[in-house]
N, C-alpha and C positions, 0 to 999 in steps of 0.2 A: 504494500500500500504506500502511496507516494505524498507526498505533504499538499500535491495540485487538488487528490482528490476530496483534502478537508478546506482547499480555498475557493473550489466550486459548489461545494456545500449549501445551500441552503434550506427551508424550511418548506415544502411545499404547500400551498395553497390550490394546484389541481392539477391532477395527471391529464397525460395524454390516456383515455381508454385502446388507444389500438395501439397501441405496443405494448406488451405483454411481457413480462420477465418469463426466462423459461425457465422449466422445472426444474431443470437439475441445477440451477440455482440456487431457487426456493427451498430445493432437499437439501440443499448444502449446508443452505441459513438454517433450519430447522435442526442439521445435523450437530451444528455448532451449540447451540442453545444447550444441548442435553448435555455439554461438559463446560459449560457454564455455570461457576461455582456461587454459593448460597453461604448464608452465614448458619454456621453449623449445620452445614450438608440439608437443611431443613426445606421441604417443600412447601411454600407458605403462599406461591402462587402457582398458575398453569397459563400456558399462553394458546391460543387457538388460532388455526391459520385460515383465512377467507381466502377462498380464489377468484376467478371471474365469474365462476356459476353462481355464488354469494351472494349478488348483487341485493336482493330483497334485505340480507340479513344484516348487510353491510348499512341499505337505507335503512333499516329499524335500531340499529344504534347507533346513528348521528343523532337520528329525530328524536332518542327516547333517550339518551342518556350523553353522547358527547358534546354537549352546546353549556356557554355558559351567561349568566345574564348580567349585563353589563349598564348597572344602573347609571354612571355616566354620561351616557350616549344612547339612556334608555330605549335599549333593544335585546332581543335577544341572537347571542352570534353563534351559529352552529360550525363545526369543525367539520364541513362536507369534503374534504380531502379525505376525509378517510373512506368517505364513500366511493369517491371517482378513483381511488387508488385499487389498482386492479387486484394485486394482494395486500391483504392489509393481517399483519399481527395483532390479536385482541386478548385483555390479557383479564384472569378475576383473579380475586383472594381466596384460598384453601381455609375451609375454614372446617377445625377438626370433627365435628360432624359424630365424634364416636364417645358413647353413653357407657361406661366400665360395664354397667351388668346386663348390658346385650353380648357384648362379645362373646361371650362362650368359653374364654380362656384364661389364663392370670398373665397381666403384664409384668413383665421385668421392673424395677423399681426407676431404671433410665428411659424405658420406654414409656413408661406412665408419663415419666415427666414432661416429655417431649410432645408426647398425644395427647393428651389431656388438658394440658394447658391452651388457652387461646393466645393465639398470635399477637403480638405487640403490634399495631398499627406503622407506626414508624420501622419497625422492622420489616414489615411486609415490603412500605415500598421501597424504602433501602434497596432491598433486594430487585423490587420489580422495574427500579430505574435505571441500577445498574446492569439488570438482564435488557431495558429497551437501548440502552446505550452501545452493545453485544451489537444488537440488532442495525443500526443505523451503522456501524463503523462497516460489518460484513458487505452492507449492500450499498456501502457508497465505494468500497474496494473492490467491489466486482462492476460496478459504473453506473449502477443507480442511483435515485433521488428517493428521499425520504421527506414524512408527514411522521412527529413525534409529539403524538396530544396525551397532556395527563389532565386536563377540564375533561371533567366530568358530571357538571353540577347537576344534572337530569338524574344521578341516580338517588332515590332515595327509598327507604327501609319498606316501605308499602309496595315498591316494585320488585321486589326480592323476589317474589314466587313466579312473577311472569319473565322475570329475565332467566328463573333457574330452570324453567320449565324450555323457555325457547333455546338456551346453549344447550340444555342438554337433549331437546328434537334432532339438534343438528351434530353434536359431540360426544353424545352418550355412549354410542356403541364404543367409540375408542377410550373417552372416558374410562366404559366401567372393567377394560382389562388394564388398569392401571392399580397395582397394588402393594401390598407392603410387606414382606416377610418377616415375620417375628418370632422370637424364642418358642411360641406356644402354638404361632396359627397365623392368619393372613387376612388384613381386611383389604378389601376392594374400595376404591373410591366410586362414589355414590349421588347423586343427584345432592344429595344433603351437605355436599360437601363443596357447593358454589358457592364464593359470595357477592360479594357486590363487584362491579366493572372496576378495571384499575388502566394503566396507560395501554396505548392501542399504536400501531408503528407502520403506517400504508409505506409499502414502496412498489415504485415504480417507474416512469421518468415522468418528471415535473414538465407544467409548461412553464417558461421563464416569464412569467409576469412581472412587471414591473409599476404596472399604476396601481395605485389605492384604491381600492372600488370595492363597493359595498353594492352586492348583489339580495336581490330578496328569496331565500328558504324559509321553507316551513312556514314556522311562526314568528320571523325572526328575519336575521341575514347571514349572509356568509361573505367574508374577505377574502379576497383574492389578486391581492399584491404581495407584496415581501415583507414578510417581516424585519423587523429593526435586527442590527448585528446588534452583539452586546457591548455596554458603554466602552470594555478596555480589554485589554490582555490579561485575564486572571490567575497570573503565573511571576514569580520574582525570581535571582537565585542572587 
């Protein structure tokens, strides 16, 4: 990877839909991810991949959960890049899901600790920004453009059942051969074990926009200029 590919960098605001990253790309990126290290090896998130057949699933969470409301410029702005991005990473929180006197088995007194306990918020996404960060370096060294949204203000606790209900229509089957071996026995991960949306990562190749323009979505709008670079260089030595 060469230093040009992080100073063409930018932040995309809308793919081109007809060009398409090939798979063995996409398998590459995906392939990365799974050695992709966690703080204390712990699985506290799962990332889900959209392709182009997606399209429905991709427009149901812009409009339901990635938009955030910008009382300033009282509107609301939706993050439709992740839509028009032809693959897009989407990613939830693991949320432990497992009740001691269902299982069936005795946990280890390390494994108790670790399953039973609920996830540290801040630790979740620790983890899930440094796994979208994975994600954007892969696919801008293979020569793509990336959309890296973590608004998410659309999601909230009353929508829990319809978003666990629609990833797992769509993730289930692979979902539920995901599982854990342990001293006494094996639990499967489970519908019960989605939580709420967390950062989401379209790549694809961007179109080079350059104006400020405020287009009307939804309920709302969407931008589709550049984003600002950051104030400075956040590095001394």
């Amino acid at each position: 990877m060469s230093l040009g590919d992080w100073k063409r960098r930018y932040t995309v605001r809308k793919f081109d839909r007809n060009i398409i990253p090939e798979s063995q790309h996409i398998d590459y990126i995906k392939e990365v991810l799974k050695y992709t290290p966690t703080q204390l090896g712990y699985v506290d998130h799962m990332w889900c991949v959209l392709g182009p057949e997606d399209q429905k699933l991709k427009d149901y969470l812009v409009e339901n959960y990635y938009y955030c409301n910008d009382e300033k410029r009282n509107h609301r702005e939706y993050f439709s890049a992740l839509a028009d991005a032809p693959y897009l990473f989407t990613s939830f929180a693991v949320e432990p899901g497992t009740v001691k006197k269902y299982l069936g088995f005795v946990l280890s007194p390390q494994e108790e600790e670790i399953l039973l306990r609920p996830p540290k918020d801040n630790e979740i996404r620790r983890n899930n920004a440094f796994h979208a960060g994975i994600l954007v370096t892969e696919a801008l060294k293979i020569g793509y453009d990336t959309a890296q949204i973590a608004c998410h203000e659309g999601w909230d606790l009353s929508k829990k059942p319809e978003y666990r209900e629609t990833m797992w229509k769509r993730f289930g089957e692979n979902l539920s051969k995901k599982s854990i071996e342990l001293t006494n026995g094996t639990i499967s991960f489970s519908k019960d074990n989605i939580g709420k949306c967390l950062m989401s990562v379209g790549i694809g190749k961007g179109l080079p926009l350059t104006d400020h323009t405020w287009e009307n979505y939804g309920e709302g709008v969407t931008f589709t200029g550049h984003k600002a670079k950051k104030w400075f260089a956040n590095i001394v030595d």
